[in-house]
mmJSON file of the N, C-alpha and C atoms, coordinates in Angstrom:
{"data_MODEL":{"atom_site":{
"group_PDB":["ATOM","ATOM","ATOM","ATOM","ATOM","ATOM","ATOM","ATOM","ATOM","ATOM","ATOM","ATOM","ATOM","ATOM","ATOM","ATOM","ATOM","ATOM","ATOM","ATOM","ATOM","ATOM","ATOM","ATOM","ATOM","ATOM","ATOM","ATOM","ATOM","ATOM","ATOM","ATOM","ATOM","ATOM","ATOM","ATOM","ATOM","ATOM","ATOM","ATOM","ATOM","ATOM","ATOM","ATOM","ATOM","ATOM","ATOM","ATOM","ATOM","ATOM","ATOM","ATOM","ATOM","ATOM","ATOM","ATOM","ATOM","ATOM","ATOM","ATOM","ATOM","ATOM","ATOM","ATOM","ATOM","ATOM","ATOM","ATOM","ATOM","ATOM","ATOM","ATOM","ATOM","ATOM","ATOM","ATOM","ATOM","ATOM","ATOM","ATOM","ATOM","ATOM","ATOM","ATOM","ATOM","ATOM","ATOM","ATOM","ATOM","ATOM","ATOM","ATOM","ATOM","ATOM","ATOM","ATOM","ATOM","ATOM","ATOM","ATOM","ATOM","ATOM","ATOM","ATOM","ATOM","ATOM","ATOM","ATOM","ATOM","ATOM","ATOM","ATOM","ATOM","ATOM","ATOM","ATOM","ATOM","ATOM","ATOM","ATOM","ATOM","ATOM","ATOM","ATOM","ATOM","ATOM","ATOM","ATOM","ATOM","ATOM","ATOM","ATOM","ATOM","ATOM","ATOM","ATOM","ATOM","ATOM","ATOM","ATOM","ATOM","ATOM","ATOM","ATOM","ATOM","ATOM","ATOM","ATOM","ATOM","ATOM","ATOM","ATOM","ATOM","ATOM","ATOM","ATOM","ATOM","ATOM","ATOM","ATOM","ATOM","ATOM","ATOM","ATOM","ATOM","ATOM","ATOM","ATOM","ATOM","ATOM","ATOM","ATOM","ATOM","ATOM","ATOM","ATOM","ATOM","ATOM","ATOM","ATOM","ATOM","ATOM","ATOM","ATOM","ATOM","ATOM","ATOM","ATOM","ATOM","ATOM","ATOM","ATOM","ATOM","ATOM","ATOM","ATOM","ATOM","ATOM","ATOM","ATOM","ATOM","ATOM","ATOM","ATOM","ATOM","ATOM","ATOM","ATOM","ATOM","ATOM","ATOM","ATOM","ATOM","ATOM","ATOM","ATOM","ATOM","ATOM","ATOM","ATOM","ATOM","ATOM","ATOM","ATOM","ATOM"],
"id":[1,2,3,4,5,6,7,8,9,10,11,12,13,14,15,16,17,18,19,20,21,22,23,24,25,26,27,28,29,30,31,32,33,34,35,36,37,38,39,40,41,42,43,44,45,46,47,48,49,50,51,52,53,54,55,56,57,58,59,60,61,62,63,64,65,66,67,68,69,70,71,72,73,74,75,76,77,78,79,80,81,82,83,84,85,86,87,88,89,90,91,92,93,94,95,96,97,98,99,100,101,102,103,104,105,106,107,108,109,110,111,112,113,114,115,116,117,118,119,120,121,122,123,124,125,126,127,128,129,130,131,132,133,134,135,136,137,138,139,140,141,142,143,144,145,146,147,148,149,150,151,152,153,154,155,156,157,158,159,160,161,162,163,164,165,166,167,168,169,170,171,172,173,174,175,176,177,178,179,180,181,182,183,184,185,186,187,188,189,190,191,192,193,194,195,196,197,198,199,200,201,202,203,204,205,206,207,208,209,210,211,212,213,214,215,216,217,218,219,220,221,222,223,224,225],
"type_symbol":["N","C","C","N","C","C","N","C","C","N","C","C","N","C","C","N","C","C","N","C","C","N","C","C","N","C","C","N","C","C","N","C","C","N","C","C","N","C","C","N","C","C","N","C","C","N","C","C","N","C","C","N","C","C","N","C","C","N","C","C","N","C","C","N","C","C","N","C","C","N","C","C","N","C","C","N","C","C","N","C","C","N","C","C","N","C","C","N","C","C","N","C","C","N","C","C","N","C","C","N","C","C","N","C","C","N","C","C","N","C","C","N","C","C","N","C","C","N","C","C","N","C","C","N","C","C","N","C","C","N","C","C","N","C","C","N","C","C","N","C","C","N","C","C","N","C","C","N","C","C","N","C","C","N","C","C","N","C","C","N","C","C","N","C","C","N","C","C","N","C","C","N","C","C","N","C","C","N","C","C","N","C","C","N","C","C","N","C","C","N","C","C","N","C","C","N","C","C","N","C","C","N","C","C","N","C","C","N","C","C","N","C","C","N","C","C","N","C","C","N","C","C","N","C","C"],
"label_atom_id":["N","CA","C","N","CA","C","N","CA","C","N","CA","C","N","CA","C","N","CA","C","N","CA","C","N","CA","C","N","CA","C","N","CA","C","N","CA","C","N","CA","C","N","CA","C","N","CA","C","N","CA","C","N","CA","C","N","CA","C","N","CA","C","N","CA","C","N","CA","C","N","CA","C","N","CA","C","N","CA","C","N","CA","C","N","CA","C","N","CA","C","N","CA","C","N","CA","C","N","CA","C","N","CA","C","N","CA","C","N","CA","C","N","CA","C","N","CA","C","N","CA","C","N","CA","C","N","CA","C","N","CA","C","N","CA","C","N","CA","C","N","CA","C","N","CA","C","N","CA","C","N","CA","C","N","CA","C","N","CA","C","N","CA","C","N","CA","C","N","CA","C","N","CA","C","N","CA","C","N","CA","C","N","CA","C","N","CA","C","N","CA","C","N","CA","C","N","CA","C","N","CA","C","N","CA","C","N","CA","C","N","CA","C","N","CA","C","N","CA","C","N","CA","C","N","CA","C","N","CA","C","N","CA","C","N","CA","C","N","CA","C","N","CA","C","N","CA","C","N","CA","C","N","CA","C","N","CA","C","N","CA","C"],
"label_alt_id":[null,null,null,null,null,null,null,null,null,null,null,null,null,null,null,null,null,null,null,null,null,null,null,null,null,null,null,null,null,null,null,null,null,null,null,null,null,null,null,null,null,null,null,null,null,null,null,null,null,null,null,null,null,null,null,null,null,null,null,null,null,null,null,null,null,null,null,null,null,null,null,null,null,null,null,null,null,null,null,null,null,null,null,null,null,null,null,null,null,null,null,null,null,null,null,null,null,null,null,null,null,null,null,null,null,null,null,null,null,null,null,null,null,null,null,null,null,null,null,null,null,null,null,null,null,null,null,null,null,null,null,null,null,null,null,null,null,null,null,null,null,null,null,null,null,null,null,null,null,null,null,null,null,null,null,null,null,null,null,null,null,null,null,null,null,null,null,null,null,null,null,null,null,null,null,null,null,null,null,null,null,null,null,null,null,null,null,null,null,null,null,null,null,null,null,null,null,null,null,null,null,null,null,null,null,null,null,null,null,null,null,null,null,null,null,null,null,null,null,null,null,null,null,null,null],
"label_comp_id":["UNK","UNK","UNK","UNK","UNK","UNK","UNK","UNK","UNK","UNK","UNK","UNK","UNK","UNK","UNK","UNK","UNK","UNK","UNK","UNK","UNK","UNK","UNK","UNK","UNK","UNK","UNK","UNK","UNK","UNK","UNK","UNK","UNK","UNK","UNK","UNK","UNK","UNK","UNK","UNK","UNK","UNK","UNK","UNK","UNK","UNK","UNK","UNK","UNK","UNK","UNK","UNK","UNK","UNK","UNK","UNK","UNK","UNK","UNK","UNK","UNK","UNK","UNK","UNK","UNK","UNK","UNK","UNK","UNK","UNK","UNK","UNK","UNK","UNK","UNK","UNK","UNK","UNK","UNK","UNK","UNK","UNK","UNK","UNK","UNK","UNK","UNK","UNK","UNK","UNK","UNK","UNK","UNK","UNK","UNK","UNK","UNK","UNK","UNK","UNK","UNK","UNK","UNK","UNK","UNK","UNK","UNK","UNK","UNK","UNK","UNK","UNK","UNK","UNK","UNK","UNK","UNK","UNK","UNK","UNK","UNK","UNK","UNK","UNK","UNK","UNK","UNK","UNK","UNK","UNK","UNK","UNK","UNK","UNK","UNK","UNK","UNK","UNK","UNK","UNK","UNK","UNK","UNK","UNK","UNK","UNK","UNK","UNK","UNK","UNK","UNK","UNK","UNK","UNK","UNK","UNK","UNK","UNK","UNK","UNK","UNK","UNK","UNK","UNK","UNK","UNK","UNK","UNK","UNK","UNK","UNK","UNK","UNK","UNK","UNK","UNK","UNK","UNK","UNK","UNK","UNK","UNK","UNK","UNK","UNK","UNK","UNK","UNK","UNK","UNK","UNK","UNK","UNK","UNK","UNK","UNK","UNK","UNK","UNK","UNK","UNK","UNK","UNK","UNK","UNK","UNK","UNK","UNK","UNK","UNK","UNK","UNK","UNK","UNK","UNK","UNK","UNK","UNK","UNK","UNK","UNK","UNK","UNK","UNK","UNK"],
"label_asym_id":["A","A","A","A","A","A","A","A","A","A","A","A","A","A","A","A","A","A","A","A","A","A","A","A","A","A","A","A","A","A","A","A","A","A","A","A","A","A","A","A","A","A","A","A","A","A","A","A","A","A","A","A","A","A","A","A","A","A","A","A","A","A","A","A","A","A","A","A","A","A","A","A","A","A","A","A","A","A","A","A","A","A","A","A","A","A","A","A","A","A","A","A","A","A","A","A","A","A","A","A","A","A","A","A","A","A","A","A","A","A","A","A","A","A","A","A","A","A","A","A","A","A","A","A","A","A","A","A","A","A","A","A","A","A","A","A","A","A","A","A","A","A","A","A","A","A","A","A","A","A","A","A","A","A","A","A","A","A","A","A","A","A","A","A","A","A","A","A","A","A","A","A","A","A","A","A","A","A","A","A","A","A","A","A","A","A","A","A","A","A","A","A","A","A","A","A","A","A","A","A","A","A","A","A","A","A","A","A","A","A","A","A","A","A","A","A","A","A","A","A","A","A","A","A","A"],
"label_entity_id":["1","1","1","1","1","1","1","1","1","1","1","1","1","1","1","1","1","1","1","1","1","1","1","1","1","1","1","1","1","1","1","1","1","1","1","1","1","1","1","1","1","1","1","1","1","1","1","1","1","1","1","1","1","1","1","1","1","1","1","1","1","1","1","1","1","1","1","1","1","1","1","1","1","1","1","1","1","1","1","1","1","1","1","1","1","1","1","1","1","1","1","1","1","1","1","1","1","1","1","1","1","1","1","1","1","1","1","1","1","1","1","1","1","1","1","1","1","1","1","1","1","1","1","1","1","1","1","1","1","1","1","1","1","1","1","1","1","1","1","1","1","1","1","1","1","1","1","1","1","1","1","1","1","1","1","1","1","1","1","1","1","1","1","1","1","1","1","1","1","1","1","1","1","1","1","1","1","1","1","1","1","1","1","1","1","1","1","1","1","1","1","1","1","1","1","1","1","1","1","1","1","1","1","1","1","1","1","1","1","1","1","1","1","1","1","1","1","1","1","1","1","1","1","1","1"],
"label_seq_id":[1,1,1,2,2,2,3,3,3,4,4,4,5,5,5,6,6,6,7,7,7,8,8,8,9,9,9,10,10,10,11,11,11,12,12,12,13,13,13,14,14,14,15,15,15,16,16,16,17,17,17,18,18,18,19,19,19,20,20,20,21,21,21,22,22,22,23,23,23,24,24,24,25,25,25,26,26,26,27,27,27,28,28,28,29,29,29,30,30,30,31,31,31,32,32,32,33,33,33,34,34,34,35,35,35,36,36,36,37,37,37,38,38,38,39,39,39,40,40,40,41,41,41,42,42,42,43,43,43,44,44,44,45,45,45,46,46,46,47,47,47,48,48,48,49,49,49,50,50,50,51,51,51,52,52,52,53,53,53,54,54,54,55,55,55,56,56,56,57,57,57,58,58,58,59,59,59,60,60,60,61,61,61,62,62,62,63,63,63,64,64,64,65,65,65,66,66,66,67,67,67,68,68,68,69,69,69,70,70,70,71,71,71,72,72,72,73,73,73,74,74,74,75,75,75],
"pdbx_PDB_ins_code":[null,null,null,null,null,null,null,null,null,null,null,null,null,null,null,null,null,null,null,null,null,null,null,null,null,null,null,null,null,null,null,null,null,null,null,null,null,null,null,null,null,null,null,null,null,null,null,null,null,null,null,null,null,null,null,null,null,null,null,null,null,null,null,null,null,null,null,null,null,null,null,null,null,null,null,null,null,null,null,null,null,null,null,null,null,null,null,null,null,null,null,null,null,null,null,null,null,null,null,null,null,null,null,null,null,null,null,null,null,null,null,null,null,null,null,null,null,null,null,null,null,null,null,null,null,null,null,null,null,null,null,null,null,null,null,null,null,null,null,null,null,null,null,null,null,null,null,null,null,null,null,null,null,null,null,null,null,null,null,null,null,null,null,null,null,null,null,null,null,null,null,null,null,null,null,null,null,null,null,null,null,null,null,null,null,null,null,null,null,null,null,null,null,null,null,null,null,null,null,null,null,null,null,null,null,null,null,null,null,null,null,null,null,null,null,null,null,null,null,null,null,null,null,null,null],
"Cartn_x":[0.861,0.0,0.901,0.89,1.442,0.505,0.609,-0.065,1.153,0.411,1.012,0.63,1.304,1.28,1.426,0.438,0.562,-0.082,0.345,-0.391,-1.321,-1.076,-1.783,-1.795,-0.991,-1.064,-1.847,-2.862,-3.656,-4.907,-4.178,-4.904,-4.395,-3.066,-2.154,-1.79,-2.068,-2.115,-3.278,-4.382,-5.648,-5.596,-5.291,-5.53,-4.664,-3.3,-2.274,-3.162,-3.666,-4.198,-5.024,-6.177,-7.227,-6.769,-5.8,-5.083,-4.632,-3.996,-3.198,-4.07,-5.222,-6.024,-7.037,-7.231,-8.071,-7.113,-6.032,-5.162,-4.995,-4.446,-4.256,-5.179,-6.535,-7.271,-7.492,-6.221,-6.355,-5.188,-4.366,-2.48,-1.803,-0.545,0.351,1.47,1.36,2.823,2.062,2.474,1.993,3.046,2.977,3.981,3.19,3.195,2.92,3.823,3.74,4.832,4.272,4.655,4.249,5.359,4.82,5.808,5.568,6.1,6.026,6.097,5.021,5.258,5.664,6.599,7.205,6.025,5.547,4.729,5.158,3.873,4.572,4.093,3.242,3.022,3.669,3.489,4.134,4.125,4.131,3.382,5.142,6.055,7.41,7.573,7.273,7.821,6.375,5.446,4.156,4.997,5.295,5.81,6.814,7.964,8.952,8.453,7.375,6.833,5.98,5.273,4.694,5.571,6.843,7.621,8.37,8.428,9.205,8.227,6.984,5.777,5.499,5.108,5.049,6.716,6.313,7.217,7.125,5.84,5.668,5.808,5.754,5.646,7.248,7.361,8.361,8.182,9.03,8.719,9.543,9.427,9.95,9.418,10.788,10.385,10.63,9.906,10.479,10.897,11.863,13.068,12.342,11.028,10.042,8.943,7.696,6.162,6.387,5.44,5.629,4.375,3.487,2.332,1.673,0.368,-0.317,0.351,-0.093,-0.011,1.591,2.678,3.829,4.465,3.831,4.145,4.252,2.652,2.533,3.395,3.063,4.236,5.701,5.795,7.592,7.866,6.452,6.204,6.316],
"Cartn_y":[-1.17,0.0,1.224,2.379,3.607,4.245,5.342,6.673,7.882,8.615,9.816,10.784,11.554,12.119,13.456,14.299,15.868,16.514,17.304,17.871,17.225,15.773,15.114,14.736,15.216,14.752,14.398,14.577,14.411,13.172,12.73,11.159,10.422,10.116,9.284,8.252,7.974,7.103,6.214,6.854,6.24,5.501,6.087,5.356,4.168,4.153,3.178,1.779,2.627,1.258,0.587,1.407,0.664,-0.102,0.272,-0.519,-2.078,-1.612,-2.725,-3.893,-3.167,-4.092,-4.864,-4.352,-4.928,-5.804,-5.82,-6.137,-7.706,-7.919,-8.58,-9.702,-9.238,-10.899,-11.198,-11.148,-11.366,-12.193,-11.285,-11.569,-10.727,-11.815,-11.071,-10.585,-10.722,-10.448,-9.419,-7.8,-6.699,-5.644,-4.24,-3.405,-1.948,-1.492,-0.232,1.042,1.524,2.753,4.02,5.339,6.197,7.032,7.932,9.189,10.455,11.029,12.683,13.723,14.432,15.094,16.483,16.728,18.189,19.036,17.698,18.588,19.845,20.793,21.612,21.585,19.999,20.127,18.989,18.219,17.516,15.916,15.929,14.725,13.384,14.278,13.591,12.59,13.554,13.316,11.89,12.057,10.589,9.934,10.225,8.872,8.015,8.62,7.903,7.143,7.374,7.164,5.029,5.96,4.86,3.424,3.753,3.025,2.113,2.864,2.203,1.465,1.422,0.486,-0.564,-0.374,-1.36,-1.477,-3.089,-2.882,-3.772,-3.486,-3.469,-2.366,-0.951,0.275,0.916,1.37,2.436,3.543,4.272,5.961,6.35,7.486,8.268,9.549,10.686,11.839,12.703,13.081,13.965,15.629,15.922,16.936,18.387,17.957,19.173,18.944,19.81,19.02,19.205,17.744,17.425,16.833,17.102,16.693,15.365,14.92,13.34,12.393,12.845,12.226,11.565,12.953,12.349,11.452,11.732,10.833,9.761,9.463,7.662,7.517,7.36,7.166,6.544,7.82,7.725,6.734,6.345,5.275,3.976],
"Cartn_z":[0.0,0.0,0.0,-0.796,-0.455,-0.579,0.313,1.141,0.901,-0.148,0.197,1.262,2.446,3.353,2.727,3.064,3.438,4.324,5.354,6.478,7.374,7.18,8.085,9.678,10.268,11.646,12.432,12.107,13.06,12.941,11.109,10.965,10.653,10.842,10.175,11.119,12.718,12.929,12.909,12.886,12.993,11.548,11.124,9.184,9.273,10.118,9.779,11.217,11.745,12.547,11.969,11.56,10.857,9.502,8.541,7.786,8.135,9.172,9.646,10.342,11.024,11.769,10.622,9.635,8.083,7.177,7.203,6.216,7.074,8.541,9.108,9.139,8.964,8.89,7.248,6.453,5.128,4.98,5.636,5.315,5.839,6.367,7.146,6.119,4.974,4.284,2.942,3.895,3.476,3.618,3.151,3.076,3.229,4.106,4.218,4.001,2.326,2.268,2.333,3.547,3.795,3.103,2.628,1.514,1.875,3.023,3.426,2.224,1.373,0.279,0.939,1.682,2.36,3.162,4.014,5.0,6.211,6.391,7.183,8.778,8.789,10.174,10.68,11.665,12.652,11.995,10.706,9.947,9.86,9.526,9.879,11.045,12.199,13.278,13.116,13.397,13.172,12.577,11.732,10.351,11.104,11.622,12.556,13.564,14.072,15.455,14.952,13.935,13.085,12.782,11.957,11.757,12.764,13.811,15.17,15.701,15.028,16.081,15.222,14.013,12.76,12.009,11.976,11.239,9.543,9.347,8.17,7.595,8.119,7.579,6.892,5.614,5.628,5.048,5.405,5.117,4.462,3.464,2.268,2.724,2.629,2.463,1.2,0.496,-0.354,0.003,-0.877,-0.464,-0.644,-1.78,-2.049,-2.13,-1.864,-2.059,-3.744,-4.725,-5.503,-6.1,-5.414,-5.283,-5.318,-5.159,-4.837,-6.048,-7.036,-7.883,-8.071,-8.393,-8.581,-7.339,-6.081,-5.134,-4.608,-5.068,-5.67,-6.444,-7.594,-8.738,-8.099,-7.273,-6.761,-5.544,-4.855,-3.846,-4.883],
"occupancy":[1.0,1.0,1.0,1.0,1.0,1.0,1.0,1.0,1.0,1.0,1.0,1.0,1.0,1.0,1.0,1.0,1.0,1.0,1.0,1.0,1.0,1.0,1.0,1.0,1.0,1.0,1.0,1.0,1.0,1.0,1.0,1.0,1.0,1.0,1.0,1.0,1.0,1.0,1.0,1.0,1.0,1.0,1.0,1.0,1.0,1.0,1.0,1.0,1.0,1.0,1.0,1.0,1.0,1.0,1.0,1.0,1.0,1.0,1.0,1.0,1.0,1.0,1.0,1.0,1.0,1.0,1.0,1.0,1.0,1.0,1.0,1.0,1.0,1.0,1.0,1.0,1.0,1.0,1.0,1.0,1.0,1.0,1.0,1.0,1.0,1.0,1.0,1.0,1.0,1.0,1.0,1.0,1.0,1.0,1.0,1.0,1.0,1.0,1.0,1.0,1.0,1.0,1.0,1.0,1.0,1.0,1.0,1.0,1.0,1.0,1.0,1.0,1.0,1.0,1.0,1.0,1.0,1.0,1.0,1.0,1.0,1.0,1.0,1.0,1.0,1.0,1.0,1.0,1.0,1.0,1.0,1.0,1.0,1.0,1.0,1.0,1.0,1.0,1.0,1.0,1.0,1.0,1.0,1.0,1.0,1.0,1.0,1.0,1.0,1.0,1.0,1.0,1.0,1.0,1.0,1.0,1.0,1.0,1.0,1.0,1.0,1.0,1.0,1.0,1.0,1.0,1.0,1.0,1.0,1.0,1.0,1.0,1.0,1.0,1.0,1.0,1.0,1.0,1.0,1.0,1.0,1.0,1.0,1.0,1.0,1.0,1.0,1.0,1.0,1.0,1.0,1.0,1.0,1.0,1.0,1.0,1.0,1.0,1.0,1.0,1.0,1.0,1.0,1.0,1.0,1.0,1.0,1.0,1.0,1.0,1.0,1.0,1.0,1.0,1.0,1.0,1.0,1.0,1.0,1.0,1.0,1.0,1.0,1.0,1.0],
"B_iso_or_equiv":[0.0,0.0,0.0,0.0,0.0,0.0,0.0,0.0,0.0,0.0,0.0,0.0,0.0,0.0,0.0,0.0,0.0,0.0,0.0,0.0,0.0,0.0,0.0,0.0,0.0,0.0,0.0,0.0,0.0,0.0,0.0,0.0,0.0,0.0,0.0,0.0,0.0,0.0,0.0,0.0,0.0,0.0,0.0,0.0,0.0,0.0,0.0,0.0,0.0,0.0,0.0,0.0,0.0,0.0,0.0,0.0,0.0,0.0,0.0,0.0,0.0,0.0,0.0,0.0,0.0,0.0,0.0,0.0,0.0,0.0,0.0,0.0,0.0,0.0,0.0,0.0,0.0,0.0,0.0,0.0,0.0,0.0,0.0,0.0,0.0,0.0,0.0,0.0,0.0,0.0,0.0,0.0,0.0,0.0,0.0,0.0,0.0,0.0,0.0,0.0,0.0,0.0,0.0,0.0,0.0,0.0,0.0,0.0,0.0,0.0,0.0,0.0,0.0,0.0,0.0,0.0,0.0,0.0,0.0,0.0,0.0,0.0,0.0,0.0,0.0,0.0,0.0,0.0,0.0,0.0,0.0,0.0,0.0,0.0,0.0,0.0,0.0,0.0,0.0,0.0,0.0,0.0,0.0,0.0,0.0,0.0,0.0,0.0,0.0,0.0,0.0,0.0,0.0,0.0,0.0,0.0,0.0,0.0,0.0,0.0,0.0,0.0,0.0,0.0,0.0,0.0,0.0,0.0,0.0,0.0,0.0,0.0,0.0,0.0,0.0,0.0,0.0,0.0,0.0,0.0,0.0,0.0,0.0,0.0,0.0,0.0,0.0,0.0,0.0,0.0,0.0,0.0,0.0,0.0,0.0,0.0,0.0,0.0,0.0,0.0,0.0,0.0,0.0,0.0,0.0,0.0,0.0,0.0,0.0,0.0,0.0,0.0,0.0,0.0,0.0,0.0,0.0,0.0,0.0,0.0,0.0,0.0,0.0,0.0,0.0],
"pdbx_formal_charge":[null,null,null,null,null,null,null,null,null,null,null,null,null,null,null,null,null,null,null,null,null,null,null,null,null,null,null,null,null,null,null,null,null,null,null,null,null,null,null,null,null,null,null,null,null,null,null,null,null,null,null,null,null,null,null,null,null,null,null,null,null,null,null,null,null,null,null,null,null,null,null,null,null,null,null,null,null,null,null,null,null,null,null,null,null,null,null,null,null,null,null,null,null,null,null,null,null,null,null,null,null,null,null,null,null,null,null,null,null,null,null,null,null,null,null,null,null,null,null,null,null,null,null,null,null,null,null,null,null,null,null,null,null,null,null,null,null,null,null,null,null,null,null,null,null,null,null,null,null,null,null,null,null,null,null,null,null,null,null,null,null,null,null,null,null,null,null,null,null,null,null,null,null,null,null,null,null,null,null,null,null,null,null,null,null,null,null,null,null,null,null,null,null,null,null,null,null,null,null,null,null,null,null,null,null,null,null,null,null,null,null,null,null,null,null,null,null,null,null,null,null,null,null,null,null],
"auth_seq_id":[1,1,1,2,2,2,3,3,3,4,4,4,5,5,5,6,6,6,7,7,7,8,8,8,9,9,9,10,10,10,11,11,11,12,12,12,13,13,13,14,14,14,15,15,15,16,16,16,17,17,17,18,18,18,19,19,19,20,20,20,21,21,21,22,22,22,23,23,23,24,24,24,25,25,25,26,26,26,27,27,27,28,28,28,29,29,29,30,30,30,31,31,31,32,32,32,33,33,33,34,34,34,35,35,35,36,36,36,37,37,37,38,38,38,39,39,39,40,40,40,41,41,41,42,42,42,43,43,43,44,44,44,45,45,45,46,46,46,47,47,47,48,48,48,49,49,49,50,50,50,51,51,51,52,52,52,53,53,53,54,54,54,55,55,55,56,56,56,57,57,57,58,58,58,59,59,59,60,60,60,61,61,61,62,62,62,63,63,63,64,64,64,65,65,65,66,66,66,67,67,67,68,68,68,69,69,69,70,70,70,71,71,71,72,72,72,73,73,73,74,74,74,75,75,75],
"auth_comp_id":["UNK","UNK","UNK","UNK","UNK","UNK","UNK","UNK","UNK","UNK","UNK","UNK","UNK","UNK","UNK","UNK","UNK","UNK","UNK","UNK","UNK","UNK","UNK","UNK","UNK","UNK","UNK","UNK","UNK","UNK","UNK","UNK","UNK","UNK","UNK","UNK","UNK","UNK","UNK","UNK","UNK","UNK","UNK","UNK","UNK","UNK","UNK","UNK","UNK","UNK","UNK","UNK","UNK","UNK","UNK","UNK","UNK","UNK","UNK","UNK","UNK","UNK","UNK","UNK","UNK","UNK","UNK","UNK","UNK","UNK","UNK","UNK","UNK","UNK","UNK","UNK","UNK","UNK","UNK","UNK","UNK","UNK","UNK","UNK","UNK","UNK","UNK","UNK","UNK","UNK","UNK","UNK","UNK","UNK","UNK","UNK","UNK","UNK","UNK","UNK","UNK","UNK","UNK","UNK","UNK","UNK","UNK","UNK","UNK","UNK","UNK","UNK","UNK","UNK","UNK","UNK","UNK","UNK","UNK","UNK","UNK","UNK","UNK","UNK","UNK","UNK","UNK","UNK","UNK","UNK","UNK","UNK","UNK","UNK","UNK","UNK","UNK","UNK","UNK","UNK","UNK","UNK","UNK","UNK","UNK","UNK","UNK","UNK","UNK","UNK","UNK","UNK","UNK","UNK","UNK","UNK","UNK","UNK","UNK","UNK","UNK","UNK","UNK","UNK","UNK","UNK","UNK","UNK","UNK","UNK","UNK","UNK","UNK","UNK","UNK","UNK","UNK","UNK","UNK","UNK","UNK","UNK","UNK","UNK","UNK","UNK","UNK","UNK","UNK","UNK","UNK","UNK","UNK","UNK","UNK","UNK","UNK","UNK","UNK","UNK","UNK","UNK","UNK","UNK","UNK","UNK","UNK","UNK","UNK","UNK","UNK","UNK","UNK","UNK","UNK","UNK","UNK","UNK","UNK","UNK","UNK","UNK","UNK","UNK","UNK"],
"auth_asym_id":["A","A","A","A","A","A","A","A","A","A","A","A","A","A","A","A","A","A","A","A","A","A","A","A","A","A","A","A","A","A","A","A","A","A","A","A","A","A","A","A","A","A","A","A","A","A","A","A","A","A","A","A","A","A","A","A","A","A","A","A","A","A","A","A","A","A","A","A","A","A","A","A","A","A","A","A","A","A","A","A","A","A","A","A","A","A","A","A","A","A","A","A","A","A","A","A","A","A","A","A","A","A","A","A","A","A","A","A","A","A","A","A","A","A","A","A","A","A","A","A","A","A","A","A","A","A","A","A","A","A","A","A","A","A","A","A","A","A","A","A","A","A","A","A","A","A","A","A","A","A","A","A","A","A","A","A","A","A","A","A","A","A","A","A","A","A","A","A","A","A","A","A","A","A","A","A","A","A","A","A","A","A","A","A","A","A","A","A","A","A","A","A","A","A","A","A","A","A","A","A","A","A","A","A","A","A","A","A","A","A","A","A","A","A","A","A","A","A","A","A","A","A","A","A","A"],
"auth_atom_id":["N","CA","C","N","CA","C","N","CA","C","N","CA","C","N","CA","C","N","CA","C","N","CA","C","N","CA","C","N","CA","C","N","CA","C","N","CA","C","N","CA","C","N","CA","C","N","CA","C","N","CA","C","N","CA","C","N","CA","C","N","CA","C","N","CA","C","N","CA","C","N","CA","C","N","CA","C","N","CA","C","N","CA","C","N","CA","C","N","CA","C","N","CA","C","N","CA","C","N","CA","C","N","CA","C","N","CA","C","N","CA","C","N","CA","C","N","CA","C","N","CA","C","N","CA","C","N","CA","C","N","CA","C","N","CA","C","N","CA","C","N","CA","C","N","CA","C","N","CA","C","N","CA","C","N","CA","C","N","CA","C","N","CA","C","N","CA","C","N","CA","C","N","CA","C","N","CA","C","N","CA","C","N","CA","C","N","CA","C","N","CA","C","N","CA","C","N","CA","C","N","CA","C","N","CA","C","N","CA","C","N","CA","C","N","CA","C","N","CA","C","N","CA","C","N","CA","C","N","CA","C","N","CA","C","N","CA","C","N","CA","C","N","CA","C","N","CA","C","N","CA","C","N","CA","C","N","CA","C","N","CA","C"],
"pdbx_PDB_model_num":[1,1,1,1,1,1,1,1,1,1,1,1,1,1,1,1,1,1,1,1,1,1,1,1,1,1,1,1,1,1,1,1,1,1,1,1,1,1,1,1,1,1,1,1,1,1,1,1,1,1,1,1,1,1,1,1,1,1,1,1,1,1,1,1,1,1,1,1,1,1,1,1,1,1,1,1,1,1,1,1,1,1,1,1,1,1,1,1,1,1,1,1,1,1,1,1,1,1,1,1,1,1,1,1,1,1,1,1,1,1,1,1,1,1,1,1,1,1,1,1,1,1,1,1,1,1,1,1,1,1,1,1,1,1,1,1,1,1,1,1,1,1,1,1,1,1,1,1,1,1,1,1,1,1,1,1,1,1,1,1,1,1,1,1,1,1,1,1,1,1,1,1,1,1,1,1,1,1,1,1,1,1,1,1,1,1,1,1,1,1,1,1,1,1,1,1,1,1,1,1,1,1,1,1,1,1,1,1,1,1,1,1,1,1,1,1,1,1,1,1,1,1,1,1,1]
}}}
């Protein structure tokens, strides 16, 4: 799964639980890629937090916002 991230803080763990808790009675051999598109709120610091708890999850930041579209893509 990739998720592009922008300005989300404040739903990005709820989304990665409910993911994880849906995905899990399907299959355990899944990949959660989160892609920071140069957010300006606290959405980084989640992403790390995320990763250290799952560890299906990994994170990508990009260096500039680049928008949804090219972000997938680059996930």
């Amino acid at each position: 799964i990739i998720i592009p991230i922008y300005n989300c803080q404040n739903s990005i763990e709820i989304l990665i639980i409910k993911i994880v808790q849906k995905i899990s009675l399907y299959s355990s051999s899944f990949e959660i890629i989160l892609i920071d598109d140069d957010s300006l709120d606290g959405s980084w610091k989640i992403l790390k937090s995320l990763r250290n708890k799952y560890k299906k999850i990994k994170i990508f930041k990009n260096k500039k916002n680049i928008g949804q579209h090219p972000t997938i893509i680059k996930g």
